[in-house]
mmCIF file as Biopython writes it, N, C-alpha, C and O atoms, coordinates in Angstrom:
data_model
#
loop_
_atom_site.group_PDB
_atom_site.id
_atom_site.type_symbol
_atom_site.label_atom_id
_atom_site.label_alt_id
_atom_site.label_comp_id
_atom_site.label_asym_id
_atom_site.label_entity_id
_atom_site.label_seq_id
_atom_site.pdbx_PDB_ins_code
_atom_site.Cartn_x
_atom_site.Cartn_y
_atom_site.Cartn_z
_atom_site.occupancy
_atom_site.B_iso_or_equiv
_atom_site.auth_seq_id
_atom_site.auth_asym_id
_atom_site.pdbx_PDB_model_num
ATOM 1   N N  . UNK A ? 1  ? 0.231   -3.413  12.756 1.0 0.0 1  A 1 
ATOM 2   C CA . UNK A ? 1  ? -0.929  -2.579  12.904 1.0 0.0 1  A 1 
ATOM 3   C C  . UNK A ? 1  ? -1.114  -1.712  11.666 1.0 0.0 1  A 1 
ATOM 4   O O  . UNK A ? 1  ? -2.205  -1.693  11.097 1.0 0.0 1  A 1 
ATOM 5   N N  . UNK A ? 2  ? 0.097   -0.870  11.157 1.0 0.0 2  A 1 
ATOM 6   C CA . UNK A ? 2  ? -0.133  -0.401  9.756  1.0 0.0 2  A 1 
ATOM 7   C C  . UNK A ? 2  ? -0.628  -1.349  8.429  1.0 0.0 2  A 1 
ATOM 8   O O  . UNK A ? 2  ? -0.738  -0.895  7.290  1.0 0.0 2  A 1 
ATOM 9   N N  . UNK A ? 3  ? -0.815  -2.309  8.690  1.0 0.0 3  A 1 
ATOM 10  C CA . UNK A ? 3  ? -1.284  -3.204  7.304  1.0 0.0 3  A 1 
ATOM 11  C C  . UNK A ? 3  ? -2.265  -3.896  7.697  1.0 0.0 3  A 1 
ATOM 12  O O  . UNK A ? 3  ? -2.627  -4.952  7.179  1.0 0.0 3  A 1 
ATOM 13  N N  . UNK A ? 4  ? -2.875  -3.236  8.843  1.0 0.0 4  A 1 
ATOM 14  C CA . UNK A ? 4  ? -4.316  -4.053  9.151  1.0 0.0 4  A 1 
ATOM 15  C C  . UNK A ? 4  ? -4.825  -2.932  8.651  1.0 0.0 4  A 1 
ATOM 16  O O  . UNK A ? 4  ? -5.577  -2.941  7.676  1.0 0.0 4  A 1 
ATOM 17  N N  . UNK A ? 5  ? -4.328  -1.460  9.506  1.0 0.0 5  A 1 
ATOM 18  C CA . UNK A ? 5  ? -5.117  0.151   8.702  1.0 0.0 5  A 1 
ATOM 19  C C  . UNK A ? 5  ? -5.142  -0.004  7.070  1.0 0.0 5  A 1 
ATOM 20  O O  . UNK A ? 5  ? -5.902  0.162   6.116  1.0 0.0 5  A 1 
ATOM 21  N N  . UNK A ? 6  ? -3.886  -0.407  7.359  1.0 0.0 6  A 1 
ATOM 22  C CA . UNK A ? 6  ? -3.982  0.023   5.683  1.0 0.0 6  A 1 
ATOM 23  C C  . UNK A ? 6  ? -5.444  -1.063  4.830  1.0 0.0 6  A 1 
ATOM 24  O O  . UNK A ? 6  ? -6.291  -0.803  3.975  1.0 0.0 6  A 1 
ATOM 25  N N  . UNK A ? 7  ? -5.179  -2.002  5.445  1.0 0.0 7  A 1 
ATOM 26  C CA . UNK A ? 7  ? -5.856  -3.101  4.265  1.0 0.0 7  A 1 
ATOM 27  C C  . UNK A ? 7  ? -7.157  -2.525  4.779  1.0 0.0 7  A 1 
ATOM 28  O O  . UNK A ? 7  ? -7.754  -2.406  3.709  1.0 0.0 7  A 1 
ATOM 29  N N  . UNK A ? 8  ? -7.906  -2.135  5.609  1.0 0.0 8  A 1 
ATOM 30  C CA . UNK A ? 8  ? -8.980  -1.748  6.089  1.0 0.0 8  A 1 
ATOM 31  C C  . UNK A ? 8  ? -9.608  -0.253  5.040  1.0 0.0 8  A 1 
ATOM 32  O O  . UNK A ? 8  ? -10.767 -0.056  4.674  1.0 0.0 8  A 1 
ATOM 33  N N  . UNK A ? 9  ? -8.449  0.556   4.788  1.0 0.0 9  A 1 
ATOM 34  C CA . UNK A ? 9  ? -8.739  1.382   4.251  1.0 0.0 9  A 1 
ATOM 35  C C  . UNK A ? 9  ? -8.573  1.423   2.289  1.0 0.0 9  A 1 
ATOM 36  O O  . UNK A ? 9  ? -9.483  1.614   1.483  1.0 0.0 9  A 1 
ATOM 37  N N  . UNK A ? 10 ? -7.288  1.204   2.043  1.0 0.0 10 A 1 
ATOM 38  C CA . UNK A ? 10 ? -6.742  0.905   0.683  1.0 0.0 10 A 1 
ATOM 39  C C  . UNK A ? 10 ? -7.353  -0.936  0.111  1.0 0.0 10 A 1 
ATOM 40  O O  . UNK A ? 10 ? -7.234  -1.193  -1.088 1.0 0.0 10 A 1 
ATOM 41  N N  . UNK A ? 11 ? -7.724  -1.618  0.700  1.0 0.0 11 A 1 
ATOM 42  C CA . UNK A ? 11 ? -8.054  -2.636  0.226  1.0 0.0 11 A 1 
ATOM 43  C C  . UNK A ? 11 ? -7.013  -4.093  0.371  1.0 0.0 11 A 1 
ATOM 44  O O  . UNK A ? 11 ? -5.788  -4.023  0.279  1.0 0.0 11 A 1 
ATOM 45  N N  . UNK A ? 12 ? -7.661  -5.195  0.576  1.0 0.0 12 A 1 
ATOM 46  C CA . UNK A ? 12 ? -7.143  -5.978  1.138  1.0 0.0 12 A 1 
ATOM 47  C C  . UNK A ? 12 ? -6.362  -6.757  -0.053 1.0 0.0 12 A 1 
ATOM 48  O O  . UNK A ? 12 ? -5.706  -7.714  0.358  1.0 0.0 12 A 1 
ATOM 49  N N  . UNK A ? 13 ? -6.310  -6.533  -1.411 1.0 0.0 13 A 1 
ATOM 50  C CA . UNK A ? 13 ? -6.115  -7.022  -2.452 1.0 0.0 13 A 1 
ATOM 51  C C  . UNK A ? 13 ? -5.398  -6.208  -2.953 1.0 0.0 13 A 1 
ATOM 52  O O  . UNK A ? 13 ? -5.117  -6.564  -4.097 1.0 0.0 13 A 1 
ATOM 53  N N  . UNK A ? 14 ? -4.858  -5.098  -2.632 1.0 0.0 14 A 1 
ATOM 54  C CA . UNK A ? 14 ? -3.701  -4.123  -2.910 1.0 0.0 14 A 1 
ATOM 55  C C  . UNK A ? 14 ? -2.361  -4.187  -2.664 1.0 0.0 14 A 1 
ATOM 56  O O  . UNK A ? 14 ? -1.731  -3.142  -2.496 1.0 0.0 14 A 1 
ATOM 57  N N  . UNK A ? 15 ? -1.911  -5.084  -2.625 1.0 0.0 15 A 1 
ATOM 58  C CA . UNK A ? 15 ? -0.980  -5.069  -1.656 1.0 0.0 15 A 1 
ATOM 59  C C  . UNK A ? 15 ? 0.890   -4.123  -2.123 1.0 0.0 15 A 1 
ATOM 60  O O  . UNK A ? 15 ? 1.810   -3.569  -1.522 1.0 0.0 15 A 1 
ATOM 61  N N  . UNK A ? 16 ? 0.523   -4.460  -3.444 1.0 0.0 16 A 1 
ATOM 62  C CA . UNK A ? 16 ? 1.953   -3.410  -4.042 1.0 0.0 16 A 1 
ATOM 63  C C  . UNK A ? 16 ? 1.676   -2.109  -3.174 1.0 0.0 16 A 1 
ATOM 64  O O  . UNK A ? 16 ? 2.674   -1.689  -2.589 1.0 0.0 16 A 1 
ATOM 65  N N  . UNK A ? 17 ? 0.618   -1.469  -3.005 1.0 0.0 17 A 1 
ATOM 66  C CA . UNK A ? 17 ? 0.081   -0.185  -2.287 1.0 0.0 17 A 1 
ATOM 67  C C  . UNK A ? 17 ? 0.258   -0.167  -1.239 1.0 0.0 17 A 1 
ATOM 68  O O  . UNK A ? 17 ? 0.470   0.919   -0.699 1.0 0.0 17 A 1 
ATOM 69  N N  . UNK A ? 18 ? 0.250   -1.086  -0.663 1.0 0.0 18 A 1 
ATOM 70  C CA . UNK A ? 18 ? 0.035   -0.872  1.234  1.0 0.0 18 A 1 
ATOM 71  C C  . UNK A ? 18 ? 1.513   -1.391  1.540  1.0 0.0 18 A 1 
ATOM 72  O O  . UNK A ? 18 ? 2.129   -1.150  2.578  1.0 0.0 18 A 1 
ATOM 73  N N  . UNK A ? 19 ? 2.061   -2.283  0.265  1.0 0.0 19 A 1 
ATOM 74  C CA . UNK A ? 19 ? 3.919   -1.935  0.953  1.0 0.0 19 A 1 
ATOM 75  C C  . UNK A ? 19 ? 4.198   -0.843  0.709  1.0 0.0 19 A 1 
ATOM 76  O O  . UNK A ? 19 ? 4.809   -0.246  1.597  1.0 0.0 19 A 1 
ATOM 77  N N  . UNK A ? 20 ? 3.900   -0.120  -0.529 1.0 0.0 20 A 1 
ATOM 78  C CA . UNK A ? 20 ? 4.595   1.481   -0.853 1.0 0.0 20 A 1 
ATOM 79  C C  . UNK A ? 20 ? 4.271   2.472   0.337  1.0 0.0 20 A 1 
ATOM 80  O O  . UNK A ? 20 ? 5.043   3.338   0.748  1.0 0.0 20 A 1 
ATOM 81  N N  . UNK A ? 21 ? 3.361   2.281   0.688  1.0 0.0 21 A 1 
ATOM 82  C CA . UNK A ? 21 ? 2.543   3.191   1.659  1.0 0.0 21 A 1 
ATOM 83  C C  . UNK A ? 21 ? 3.612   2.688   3.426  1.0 0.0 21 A 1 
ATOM 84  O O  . UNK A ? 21 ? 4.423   3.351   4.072  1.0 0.0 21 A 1 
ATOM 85  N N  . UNK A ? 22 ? 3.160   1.519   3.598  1.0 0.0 22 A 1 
ATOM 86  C CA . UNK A ? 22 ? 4.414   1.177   4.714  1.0 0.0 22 A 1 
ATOM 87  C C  . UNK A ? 22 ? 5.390   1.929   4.345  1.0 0.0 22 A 1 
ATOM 88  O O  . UNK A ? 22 ? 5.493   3.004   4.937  1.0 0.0 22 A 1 
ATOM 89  N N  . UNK A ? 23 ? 6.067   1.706   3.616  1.0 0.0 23 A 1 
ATOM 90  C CA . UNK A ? 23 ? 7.717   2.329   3.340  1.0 0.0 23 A 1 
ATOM 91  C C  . UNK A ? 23 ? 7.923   3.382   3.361  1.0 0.0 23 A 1 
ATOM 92  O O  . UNK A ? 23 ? 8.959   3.867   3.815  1.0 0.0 23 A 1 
ATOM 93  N N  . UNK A ? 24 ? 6.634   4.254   2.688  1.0 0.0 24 A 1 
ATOM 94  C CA . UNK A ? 24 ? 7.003   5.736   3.232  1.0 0.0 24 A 1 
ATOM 95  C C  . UNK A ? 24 ? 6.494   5.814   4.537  1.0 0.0 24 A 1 
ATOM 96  O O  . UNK A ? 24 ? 6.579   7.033   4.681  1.0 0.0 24 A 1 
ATOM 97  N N  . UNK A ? 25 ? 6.196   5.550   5.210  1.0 0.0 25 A 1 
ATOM 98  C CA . UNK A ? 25 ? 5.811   5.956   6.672  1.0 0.0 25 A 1 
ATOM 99  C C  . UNK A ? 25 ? 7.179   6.076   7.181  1.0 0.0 25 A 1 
ATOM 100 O O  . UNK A ? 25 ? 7.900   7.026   7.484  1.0 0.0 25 A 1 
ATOM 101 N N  . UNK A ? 26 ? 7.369   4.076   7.174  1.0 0.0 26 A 1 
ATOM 102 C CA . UNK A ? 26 ? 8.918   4.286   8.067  1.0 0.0 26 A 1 
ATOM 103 C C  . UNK A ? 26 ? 9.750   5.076   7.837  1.0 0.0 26 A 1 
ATOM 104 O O  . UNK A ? 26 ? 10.485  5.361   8.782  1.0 0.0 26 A 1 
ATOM 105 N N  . UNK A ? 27 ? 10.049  5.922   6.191  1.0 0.0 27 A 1 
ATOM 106 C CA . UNK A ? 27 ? 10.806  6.428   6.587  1.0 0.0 27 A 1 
ATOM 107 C C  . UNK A ? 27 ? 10.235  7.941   6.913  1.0 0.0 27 A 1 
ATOM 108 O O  . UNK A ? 27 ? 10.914  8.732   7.569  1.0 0.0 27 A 1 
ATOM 109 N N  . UNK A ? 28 ? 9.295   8.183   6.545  1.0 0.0 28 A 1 
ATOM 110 C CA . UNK A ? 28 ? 8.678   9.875   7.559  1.0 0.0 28 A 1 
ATOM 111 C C  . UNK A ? 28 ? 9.209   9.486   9.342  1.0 0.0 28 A 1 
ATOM 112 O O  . UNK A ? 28 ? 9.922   10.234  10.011 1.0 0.0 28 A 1 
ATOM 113 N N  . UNK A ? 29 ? 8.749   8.404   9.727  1.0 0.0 29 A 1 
ATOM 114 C CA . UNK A ? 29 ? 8.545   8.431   11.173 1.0 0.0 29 A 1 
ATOM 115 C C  . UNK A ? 29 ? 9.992   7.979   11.877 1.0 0.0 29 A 1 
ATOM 116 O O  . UNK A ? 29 ? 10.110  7.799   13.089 1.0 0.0 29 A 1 
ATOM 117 N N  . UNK A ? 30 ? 10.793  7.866   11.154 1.0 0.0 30 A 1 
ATOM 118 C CA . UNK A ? 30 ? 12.479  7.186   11.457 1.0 0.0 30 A 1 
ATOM 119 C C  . UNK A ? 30 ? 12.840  7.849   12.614 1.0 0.0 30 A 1 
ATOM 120 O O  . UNK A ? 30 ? 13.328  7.223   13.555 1.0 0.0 30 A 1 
ATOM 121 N N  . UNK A ? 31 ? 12.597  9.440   12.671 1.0 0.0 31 A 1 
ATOM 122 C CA . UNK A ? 31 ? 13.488  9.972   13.494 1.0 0.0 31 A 1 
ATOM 123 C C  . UNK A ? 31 ? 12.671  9.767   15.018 1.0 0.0 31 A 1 
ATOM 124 O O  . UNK A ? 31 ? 13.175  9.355   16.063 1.0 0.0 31 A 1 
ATOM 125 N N  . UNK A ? 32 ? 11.578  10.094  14.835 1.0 0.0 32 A 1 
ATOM 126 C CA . UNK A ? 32 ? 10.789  10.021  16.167 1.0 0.0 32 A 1 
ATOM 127 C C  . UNK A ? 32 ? 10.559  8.689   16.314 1.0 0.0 32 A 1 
ATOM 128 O O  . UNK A ? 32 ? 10.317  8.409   17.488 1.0 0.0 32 A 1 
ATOM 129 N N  . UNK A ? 33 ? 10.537  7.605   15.450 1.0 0.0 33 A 1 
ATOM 130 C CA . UNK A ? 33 ? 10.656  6.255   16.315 1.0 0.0 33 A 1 
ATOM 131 C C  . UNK A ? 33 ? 11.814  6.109   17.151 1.0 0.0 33 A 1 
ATOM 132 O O  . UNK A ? 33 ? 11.918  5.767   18.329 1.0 0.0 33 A 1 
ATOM 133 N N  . UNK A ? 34 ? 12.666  6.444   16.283 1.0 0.0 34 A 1 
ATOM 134 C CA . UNK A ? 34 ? 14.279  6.420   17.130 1.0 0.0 34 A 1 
ATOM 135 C C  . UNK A ? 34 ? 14.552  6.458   18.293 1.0 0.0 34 A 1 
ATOM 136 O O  . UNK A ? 34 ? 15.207  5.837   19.130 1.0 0.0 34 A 1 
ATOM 137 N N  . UNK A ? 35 ? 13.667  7.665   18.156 1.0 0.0 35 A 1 
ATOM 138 C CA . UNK A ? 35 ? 14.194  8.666   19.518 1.0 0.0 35 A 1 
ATOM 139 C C  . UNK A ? 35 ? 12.681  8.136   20.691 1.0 0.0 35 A 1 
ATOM 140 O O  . UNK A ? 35 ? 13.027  7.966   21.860 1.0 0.0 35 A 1 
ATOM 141 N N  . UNK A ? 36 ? 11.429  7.944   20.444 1.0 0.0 36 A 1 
ATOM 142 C CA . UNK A ? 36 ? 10.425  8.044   21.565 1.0 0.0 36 A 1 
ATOM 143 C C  . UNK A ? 36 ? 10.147  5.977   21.546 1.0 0.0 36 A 1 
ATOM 144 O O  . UNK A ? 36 ? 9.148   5.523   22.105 1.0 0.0 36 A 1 
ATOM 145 N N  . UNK A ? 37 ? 10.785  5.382   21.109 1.0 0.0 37 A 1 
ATOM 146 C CA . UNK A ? 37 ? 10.694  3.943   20.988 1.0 0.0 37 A 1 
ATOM 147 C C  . UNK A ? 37 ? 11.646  3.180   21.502 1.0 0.0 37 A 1 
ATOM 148 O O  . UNK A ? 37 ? 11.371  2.328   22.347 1.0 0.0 37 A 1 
ATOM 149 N N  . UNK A ? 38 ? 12.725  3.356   21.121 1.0 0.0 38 A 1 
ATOM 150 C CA . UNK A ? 38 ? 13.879  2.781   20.724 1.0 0.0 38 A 1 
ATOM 151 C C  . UNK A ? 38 ? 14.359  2.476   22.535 1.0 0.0 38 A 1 
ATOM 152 O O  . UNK A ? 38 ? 14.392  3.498   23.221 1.0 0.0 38 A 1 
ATOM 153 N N  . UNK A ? 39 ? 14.654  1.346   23.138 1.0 0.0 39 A 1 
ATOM 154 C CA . UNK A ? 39 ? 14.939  0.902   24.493 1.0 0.0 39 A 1 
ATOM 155 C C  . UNK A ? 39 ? 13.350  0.561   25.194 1.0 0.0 39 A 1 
ATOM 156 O O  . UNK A ? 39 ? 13.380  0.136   26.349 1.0 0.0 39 A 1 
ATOM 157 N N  . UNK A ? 40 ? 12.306  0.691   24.695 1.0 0.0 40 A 1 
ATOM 158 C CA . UNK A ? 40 ? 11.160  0.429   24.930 1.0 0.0 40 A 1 
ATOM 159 C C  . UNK A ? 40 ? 10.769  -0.591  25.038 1.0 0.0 40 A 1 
ATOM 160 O O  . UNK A ? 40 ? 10.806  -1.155  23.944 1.0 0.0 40 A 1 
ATOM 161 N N  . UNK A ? 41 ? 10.228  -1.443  26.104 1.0 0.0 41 A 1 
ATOM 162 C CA . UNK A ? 41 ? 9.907   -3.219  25.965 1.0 0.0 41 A 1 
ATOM 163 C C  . UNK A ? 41 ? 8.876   -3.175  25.894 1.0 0.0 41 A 1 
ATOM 164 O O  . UNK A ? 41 ? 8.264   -2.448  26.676 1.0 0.0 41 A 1 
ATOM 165 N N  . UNK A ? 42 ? 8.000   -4.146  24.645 1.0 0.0 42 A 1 
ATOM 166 C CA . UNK A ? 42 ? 6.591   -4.881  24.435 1.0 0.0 42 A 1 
ATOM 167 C C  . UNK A ? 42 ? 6.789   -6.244  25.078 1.0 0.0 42 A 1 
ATOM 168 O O  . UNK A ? 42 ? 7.805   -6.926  24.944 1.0 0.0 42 A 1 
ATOM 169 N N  . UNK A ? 43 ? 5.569   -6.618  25.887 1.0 0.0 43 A 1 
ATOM 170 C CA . UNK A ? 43 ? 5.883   -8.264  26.682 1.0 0.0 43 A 1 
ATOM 171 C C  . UNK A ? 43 ? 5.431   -8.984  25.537 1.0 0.0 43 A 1 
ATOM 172 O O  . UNK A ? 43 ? 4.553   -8.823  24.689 1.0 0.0 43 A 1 
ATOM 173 N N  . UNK A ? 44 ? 6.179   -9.703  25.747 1.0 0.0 44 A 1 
ATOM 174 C CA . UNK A ? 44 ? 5.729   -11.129 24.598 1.0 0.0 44 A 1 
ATOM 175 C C  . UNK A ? 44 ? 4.023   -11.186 24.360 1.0 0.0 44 A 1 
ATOM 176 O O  . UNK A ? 44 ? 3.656   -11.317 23.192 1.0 0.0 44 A 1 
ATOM 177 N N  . UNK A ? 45 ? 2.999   -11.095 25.401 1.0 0.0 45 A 1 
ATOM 178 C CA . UNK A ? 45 ? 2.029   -10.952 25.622 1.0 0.0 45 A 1 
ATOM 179 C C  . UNK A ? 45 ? 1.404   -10.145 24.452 1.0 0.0 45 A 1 
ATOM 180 O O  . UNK A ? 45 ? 0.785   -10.469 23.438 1.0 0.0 45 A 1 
ATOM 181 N N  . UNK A ? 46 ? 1.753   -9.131  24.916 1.0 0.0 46 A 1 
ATOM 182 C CA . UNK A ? 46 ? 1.147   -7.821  24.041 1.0 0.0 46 A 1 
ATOM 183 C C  . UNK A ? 46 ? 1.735   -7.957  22.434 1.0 0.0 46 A 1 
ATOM 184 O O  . UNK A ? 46 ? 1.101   -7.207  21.693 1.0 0.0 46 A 1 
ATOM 185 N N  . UNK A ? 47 ? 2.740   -8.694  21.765 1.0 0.0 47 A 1 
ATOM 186 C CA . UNK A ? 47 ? 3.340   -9.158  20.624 1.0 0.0 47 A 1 
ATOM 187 C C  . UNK A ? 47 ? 2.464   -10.158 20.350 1.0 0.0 47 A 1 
ATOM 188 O O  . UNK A ? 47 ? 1.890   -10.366 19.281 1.0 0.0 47 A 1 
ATOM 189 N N  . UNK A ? 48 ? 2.398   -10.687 21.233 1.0 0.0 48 A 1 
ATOM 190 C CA . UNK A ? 48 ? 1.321   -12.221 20.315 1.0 0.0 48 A 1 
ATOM 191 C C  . UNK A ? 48 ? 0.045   -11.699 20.324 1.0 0.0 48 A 1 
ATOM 192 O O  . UNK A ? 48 ? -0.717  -12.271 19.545 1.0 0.0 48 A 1 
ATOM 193 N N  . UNK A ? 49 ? -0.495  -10.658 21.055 1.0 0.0 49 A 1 
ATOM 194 C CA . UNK A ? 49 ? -1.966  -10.151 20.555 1.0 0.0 49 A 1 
ATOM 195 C C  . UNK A ? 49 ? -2.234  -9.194  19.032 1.0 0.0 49 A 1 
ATOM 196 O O  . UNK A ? 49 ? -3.099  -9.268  18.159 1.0 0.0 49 A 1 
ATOM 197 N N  . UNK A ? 50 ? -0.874  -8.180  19.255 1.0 0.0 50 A 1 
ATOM 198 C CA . UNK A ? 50 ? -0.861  -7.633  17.946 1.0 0.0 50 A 1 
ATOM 199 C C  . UNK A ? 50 ? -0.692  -8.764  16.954 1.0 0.0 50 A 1 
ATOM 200 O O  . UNK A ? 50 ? -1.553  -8.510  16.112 1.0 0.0 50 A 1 
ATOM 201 N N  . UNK A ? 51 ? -0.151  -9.725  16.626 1.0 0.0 51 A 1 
ATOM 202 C CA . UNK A ? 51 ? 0.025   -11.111 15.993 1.0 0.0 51 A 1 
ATOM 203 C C  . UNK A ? 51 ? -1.665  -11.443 15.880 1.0 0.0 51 A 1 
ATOM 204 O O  . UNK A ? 51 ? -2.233  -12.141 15.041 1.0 0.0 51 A 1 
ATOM 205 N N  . UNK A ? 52 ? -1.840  -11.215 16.226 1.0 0.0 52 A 1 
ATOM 206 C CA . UNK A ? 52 ? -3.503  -12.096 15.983 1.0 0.0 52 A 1 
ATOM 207 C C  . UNK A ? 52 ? -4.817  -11.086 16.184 1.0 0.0 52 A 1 
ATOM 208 O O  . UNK A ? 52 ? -6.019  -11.328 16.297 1.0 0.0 52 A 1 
ATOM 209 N N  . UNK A ? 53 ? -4.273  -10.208 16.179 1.0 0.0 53 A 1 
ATOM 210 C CA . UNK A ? 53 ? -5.591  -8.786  15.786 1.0 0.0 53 A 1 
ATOM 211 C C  . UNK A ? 53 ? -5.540  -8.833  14.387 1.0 0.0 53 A 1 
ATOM 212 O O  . UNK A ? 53 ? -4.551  -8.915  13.659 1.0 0.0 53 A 1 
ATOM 213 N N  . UNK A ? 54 ? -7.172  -8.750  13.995 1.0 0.0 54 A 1 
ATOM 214 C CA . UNK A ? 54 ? -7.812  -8.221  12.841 1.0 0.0 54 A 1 
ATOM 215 C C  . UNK A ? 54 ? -8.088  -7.403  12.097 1.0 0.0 54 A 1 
ATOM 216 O O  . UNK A ? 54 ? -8.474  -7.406  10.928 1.0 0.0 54 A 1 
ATOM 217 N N  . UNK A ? 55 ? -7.774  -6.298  13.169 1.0 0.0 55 A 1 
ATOM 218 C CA . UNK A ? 55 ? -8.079  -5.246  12.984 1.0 0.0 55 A 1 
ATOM 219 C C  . UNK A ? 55 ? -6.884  -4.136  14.024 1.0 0.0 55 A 1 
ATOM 220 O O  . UNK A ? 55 ? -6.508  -4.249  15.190 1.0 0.0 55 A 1 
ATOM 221 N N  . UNK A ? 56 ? -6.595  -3.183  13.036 1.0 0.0 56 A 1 
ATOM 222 C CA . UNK A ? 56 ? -5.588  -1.829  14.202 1.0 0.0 56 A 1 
ATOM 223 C C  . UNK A ? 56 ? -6.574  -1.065  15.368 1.0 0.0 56 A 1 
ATOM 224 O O  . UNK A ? 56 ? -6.157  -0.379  16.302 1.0 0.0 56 A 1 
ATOM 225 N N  . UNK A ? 57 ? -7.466  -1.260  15.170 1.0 0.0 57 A 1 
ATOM 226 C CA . UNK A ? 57 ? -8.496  -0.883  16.606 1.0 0.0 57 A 1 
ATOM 227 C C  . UNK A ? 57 ? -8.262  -1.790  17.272 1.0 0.0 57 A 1 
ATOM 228 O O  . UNK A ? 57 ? -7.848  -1.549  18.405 1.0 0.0 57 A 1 
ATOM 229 N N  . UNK A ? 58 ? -8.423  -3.149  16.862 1.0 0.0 58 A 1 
ATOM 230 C CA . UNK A ? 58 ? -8.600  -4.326  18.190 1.0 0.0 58 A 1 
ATOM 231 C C  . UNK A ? 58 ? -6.849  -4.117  18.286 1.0 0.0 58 A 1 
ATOM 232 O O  . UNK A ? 58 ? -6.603  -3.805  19.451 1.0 0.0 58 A 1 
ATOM 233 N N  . UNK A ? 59 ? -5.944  -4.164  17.709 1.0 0.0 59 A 1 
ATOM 234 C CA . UNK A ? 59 ? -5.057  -4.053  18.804 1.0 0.0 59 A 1 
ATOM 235 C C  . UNK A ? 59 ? -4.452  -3.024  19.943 1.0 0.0 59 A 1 
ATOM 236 O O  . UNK A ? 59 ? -3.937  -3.117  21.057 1.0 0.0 59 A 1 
ATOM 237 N N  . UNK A ? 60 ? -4.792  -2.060  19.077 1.0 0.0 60 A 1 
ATOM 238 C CA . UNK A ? 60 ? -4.647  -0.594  19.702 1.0 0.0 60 A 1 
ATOM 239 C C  . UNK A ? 60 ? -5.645  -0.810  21.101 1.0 0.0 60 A 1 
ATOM 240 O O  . UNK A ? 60 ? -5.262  0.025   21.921 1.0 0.0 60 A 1 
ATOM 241 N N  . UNK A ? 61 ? -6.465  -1.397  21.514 1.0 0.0 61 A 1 
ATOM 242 C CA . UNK A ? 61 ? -7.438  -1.246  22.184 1.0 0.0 61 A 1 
ATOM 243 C C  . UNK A ? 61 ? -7.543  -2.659  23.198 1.0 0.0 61 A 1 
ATOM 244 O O  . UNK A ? 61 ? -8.157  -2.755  24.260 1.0 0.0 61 A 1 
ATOM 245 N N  . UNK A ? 62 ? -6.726  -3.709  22.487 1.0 0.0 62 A 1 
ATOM 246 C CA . UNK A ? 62 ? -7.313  -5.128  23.253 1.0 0.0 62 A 1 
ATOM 247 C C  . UNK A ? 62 ? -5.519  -5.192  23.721 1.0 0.0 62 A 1 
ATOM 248 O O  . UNK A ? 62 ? -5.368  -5.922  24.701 1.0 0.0 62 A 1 
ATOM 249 N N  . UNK A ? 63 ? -4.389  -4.663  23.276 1.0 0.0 63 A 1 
ATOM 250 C CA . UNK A ? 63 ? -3.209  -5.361  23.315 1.0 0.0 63 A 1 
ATOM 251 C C  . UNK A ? 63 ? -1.779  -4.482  24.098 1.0 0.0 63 A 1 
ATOM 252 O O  . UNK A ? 63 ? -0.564  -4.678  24.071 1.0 0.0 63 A 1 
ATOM 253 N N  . UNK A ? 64 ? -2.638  -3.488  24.747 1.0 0.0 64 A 1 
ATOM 254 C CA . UNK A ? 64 ? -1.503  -2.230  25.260 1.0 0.0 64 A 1 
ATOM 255 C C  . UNK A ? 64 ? -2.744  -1.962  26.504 1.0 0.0 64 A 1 
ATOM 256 O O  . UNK A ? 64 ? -3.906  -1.698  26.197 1.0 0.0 64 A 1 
ATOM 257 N N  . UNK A ? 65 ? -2.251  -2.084  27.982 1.0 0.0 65 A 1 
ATOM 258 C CA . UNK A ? 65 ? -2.649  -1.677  28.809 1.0 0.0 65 A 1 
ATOM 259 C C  . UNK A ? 65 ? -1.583  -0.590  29.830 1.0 0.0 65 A 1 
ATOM 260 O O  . UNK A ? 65 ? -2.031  -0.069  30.852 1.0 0.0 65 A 1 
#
């Protein structure tokens, strides 16, 4: 979902950028993924939709009920 935002926003032809940009996220967000994620199950379901969204709206919106 971060590299659909990203390419949506920074450009889809950027891509040295939108890994640098990933990488600092993960590590800003390390501790609170850890801790509010971590033992959390996604159904296969909801993995193969984020897999095939176009967009971080359509999955945020079509792939988590």
């Amino acid at each position: 979902m971060a590299r659909l935002e990203l390419k949506a926003n920074v450009g889809a032809s950027n891509e040295k950028a939108i890994l640098a940009e990933i990488d600092a996220t993960k590590r800003e967000l390390r501790d609170s993924t850890m801790k509010d994620c971590v033992g959390k199950r996604i159904t296969n379901k909801a993995l193969e939709c984020v897999r095939k969204a176009t967009t971080a709206d359509e999955a945020a919106e079509d792939c988590f009920d």
